[in-house]
N, C-alpha and C positions, 0 to 999 in steps of 0.2 A: 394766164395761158392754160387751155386744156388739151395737153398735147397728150398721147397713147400711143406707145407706153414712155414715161417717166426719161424724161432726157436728166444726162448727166447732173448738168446747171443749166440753170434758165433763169432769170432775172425781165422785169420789164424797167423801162427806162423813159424818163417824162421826155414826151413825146408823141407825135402820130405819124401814120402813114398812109399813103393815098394811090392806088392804081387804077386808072381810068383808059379811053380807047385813044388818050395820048401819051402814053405813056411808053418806054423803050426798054431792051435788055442787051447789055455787051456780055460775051460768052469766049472762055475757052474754048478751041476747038475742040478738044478729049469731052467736051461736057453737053458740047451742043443738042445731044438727042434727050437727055434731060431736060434742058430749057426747054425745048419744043415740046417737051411731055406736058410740063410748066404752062409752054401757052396755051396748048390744048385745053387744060384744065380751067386756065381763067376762060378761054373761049365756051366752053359748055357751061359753067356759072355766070358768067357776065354777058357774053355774045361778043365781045370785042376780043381780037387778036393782038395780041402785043407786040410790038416791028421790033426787026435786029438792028441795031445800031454799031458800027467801026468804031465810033469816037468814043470812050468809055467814060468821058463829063458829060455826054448827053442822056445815060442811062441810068432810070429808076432801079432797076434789075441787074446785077453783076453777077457773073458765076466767074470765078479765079479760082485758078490750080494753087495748091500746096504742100508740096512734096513730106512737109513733117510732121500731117496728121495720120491716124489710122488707116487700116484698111477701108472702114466701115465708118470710121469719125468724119464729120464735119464743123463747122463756126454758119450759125447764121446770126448777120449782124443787121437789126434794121434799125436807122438812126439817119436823122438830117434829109429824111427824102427820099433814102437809098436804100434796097435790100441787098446787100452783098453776100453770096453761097461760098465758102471758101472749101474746098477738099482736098486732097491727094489723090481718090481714082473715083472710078463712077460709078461704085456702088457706096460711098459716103453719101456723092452727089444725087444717087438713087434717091437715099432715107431722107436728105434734105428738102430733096421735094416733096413730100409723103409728112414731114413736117410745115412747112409752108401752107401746104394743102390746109391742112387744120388750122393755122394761124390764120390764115386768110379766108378761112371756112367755103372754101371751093365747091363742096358737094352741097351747096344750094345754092338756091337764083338770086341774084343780087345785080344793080345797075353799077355800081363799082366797088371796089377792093379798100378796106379799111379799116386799120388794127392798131394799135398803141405801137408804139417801139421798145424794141425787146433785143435780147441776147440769148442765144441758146449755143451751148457749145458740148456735144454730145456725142461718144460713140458707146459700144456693145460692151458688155461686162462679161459675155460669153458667145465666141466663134458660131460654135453649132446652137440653132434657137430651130425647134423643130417640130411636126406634127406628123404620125404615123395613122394613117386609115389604112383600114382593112376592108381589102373589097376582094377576099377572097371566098368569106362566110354568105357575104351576099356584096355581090355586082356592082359598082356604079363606073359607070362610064366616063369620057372624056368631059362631058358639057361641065357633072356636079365637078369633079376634077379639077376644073379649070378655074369656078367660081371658088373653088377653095385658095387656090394657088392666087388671087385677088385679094381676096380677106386676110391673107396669110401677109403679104408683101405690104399693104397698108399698114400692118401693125412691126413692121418688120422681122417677119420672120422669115429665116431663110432654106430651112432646110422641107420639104415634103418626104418623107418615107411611104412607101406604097409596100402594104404586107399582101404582096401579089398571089404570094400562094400558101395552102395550107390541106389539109385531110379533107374539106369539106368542095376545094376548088382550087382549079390552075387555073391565074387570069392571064396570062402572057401569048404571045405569039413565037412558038420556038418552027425555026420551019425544016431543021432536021428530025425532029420528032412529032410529026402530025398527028398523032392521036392524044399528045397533052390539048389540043385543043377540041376535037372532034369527042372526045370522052370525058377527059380530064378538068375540065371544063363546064359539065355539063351534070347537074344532082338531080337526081328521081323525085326529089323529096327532103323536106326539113324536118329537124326535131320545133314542134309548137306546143304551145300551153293550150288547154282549150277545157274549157268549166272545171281547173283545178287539176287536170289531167296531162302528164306528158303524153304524147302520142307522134309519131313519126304524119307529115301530110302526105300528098301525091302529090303535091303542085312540083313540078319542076321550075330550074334552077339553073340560070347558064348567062354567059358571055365573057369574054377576054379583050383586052387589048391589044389591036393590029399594031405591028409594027409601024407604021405608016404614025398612027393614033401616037401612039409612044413617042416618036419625032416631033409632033405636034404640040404633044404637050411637056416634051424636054425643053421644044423651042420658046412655047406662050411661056413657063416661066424663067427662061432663062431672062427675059426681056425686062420680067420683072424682081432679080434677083434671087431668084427662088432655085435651090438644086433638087432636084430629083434621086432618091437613095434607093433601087431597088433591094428588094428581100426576096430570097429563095429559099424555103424555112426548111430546114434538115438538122439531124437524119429523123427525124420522128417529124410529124406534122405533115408528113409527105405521101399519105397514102392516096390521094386524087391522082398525080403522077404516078402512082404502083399500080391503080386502077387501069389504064393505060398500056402500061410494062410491069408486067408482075415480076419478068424475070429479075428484076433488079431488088426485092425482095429478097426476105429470108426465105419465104415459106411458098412465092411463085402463086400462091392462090386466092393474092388480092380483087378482088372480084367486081368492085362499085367503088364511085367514090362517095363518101362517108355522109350520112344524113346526121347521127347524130353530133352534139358539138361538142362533149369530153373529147379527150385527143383518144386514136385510134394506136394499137399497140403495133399495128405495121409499120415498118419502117426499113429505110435503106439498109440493106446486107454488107456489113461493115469488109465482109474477108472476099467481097467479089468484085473483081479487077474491073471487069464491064462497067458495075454500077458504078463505081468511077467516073469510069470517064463518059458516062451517059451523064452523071452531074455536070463533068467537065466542060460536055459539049453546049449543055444547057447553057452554063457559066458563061463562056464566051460570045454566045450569043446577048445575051445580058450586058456584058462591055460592050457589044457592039451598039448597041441601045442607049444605055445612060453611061455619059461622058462622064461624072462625076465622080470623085477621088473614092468613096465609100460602098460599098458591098455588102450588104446584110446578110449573113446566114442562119438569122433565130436562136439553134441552136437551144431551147430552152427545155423545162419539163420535158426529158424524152423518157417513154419506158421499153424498158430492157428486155424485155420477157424475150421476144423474137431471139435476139442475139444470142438469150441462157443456152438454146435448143438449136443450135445454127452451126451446124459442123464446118464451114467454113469462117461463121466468125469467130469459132472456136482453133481454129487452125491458124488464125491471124493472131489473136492474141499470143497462140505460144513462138509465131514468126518472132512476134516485135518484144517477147519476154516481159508482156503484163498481165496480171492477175487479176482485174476488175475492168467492169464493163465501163466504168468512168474515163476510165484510160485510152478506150478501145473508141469511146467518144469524140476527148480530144485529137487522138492521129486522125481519125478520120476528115474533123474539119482544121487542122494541121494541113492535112493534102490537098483539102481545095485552100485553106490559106498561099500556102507555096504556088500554087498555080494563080491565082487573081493576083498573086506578088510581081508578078513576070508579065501581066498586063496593067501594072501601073494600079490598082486595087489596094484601100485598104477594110480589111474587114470588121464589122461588127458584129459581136455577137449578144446576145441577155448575158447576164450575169452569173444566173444559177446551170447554167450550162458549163460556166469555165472552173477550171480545174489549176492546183497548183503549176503543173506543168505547162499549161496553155499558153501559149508563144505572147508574150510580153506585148507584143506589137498590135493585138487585137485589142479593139476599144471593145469596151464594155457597157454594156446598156443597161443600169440597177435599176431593175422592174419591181425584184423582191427584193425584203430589205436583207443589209444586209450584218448578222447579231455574228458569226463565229468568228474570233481572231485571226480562224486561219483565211476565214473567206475579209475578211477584212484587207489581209496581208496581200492577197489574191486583188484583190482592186486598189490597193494603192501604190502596186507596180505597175500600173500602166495607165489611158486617158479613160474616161469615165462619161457615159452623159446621162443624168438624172431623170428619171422616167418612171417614178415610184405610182405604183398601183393605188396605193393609198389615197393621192393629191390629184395624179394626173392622168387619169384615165375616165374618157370624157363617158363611155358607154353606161359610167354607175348613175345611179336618178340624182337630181339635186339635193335631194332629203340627203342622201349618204354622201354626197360630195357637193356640197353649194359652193358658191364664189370665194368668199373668202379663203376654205379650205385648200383649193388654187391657188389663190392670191397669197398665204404664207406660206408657199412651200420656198424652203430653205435648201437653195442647193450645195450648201458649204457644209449642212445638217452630218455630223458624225466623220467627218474628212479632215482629217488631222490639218493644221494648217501650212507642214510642209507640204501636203499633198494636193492644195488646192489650185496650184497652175496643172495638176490634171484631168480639171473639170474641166472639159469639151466642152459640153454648156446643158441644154435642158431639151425634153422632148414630152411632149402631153403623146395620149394615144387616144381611138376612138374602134371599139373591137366590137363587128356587126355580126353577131350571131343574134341578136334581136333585134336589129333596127334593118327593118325593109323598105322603108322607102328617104326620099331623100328631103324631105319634110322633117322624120327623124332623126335623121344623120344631123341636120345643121341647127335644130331644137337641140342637141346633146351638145353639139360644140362651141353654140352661142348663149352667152358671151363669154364663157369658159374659156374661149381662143384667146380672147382680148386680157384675162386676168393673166394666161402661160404667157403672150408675150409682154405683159408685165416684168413677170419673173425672168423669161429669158435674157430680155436688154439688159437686167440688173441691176437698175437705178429707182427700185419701190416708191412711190410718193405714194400721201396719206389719204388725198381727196379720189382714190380711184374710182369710184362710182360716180362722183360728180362728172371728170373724164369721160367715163365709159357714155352717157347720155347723147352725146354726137355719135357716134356710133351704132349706138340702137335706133339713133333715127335712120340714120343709113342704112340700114339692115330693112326697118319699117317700110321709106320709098322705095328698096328696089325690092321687096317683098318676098325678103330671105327669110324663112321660119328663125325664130330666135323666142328663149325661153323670156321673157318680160317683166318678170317679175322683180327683174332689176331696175325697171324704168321708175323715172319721176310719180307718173302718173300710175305709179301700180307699187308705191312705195308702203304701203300701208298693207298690201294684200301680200297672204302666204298662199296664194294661187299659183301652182308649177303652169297651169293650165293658158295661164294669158298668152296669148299671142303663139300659140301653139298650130 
């Protein structure tokens, strides 16, 4: 069996199996829009529809409820004629079909269905299995969005993070504040390379996500298990929104938002009650958008400088009796923590943003690594999702990050092992401050995506690339850019360049 990614167990068992346009399926009712995803799928590989059958000896196809598997666990048992789906709820039953698909090799033409009999009995080694695109540096809209949220849910992954906004761009739709999108929104101009030369361009830069869009695509992946994580990156990273409203600024004379991509040193005015609740307002709009338990707010690399020279953020710190700007950090996203608390929110933040004191309940995203005891200490009080710069960050070329180097990342790697029920799970990223078109974006992530939900499921097997080769055909027929160099046919060649 080449199934992706790596189920728990899996065994084949002497035997065959056979589905043809006589063939039946009995279904739990909790399951039945799965089955039908089911026939669907035979029906665009084979052409024939599989019928629903009452009597459950008349049926090749069984899907039955079981209350004592995982969330996300299922049993597929094929043997004597019969494929039986066993699950507890219907996102087990989700991944069992998404395995089946591959047993049965669905995604091509075939006049009928025919595989060995097998066992697989398989769920997730880690809850949150994740991918964050940033399409604040540069745009992509719903259509690439949505082809991601497909790739993602095949391999079972479940979580999307959208890094909506940053210094360089607001991609959202807030409609108490109409100029994050009428400015904020909108760049003059990029930092580009050009004959060994930095230089700023003139091309402008713009688009966001309607509200409307956002529904759209909370709903296309809800369908296919996939949640939607917004990020609203503060207090630093935030100067496209200052662009807009300077007053919420230290210094009020944020003037553009930002062409180059270092982070810019403006940033939210930590001692101004406004700027508050002008997050705040943002905030809640943001619930009102993505249904889902998690709330990003970045929080990472921020510089201070604003704050040294900020008579109000200087009149906050001596309110709250702290001495450093680290501290003046954490209350700040303390306040909007306490607030997304009160709308059912939990938050996440990077790692190297959080501080001794930082509220226990904020999950932490280790991007950078992490060497001091005390930041050590700092991340093994709370839940944790693996997101190392080093492994999984799809935006570096293949030379400095090939497959493999994916493919081992260890997320147990330096986590004491009373601490490792607070590994959340794993999250690849992909950061477009150089990738403009969407040719690029899915050359960076393919098949990088397919090695992270590897790693995310948590069950490694050894023949991954043999695996991976269904896949890249897939990617080849429906004529999604993917780096190639991992195929069959291109096994021999260190060309990044194939199939580019």
């Amino acid at each position: 069996m080449k199934i992706l990614p790596n189920p728990q167990k899996s065994e084949n068992i002497s035997g065959s199996f056979v589905l043809n346009d006589n063939s039946m399926m009995f279904c739990d009712a909790e399951f039945m829009s799965q089955a039908e995803r089911l026939a669907d799928l035979v029906y665009e590989s084979c052409g024939f529809f599989l019928q629903f059958t009452d009597v459950i000896s008349d049926a090749q196809i069984i899907f039955a409820k079981d209350a004592q598997f995982a969330r996300e666990g299922y049993v597929i048992m094929i043997n004597q004629g019969v494929a039986t789906v066993t699950a507890s709820e219907a996102s087990g039953c989700f991944y069992a079909v998404e395995t089946l698909r591959q047993i049965f090799c669905l995604d091509e033409k075939q006049h009928q269905i025919a595989c060995a009999d097998c066992y697989v009995e398989d769920f997730p080694r880690f809850e949150y299995r994740g991918l964050m695109v940033d399409i604040a540096r540069h745009f992509f809209g719903i259509d690439a969005l949505k082809q991601i949220v497909d790739i993602m849910s095949q391999v079972k992954l479940n979580v999307l993070h959208l890094h909506l906004t940053d210094d360089q761009g607001f991609r959202i739709q807030i409609d108490k504040y109409p100029l994050l999108n009428e400015i904020s929104s909108v760049r003059d101009g990029s930092e580009v390379v050009r004959d060994g030369e930095t230089i700023i361009d003139d091309i402008p830069h713009s688009g966001y996500l309607t509200k409307q869009q956002v529904k759209e695509l909370v709903d296309y992946a809800a369908e296919r298990n996939v949640q939607i994580v917004p990020e609203i990156d503060l207090p630093g990273h935030f100067a496209a929104a200052l662009a807009a409203y300077p007053e919420f600024s230290c210094t009020g004379a944020v003037s553009e938002v930002r062409k180059r991509w270092a982070a810019s040193k403006e940033l939210l005015c930590a001692g101004n009650d406004a700027a508050n609740t002008f997050v705040k307002d943002i905030l809640d709009e943001i619930c009102e958008m993505f249904p889902c338990k998690y709330v990003h707010l970045g929080n990472e690399n921020t510089p201070k400088d604003r704050w040294c020279n900020c008579k109000l953020c200087r009149e906050r710190m001596s309110e709250l009796k702290i001495d450093n700007f680290d501290e003046l950090q954490t209350y700040l996203i303390e306040t909007f923590r306490v607030h997304l608390l009160q709308r059912g929110k939990t938050v996440i933040c990077r790692n190297d943003g959080l501080t001794a004191t930082s509220d226990k309940h904020i999950v932490s995203q280790v991007w950078t690594p992490v060497k001091r005891r005390s930041a050590r200490k700092t991340q093994s009080e709370r839940q944790i999702i693996v997101s190392l710069r080093g492994r999984l960050h799809f935006s570096r070329s293949y030379k400095r990050l090939p497959l493999k180097r994916v493919l081992r990342t260890n997320p147990f790697k330096g986590v004491r092992k009373s601490d490792r029920a607070n590994v959340l799970g794993v999250e690849g990223a992909i950061w477009t401050q150089h990738i403009t078109t969407e040719q690029e974006l899915f050359y960076q992530l393919l098949p990088r995506l397919d090695a992270l939900a590897e790693c995310a499921w948590g069950w490694r097997g050894k023949d991954f690339v043999q695996r991976l080769q269904n896949r890249l055909a897939r990617y080849e027929k429906l004529g999604i850019p993917f780096n190639g160099k991992y195929s069959r046919r291109a096994a021999h060649t260190d060309s990044d360049e194939h199939n580019k």
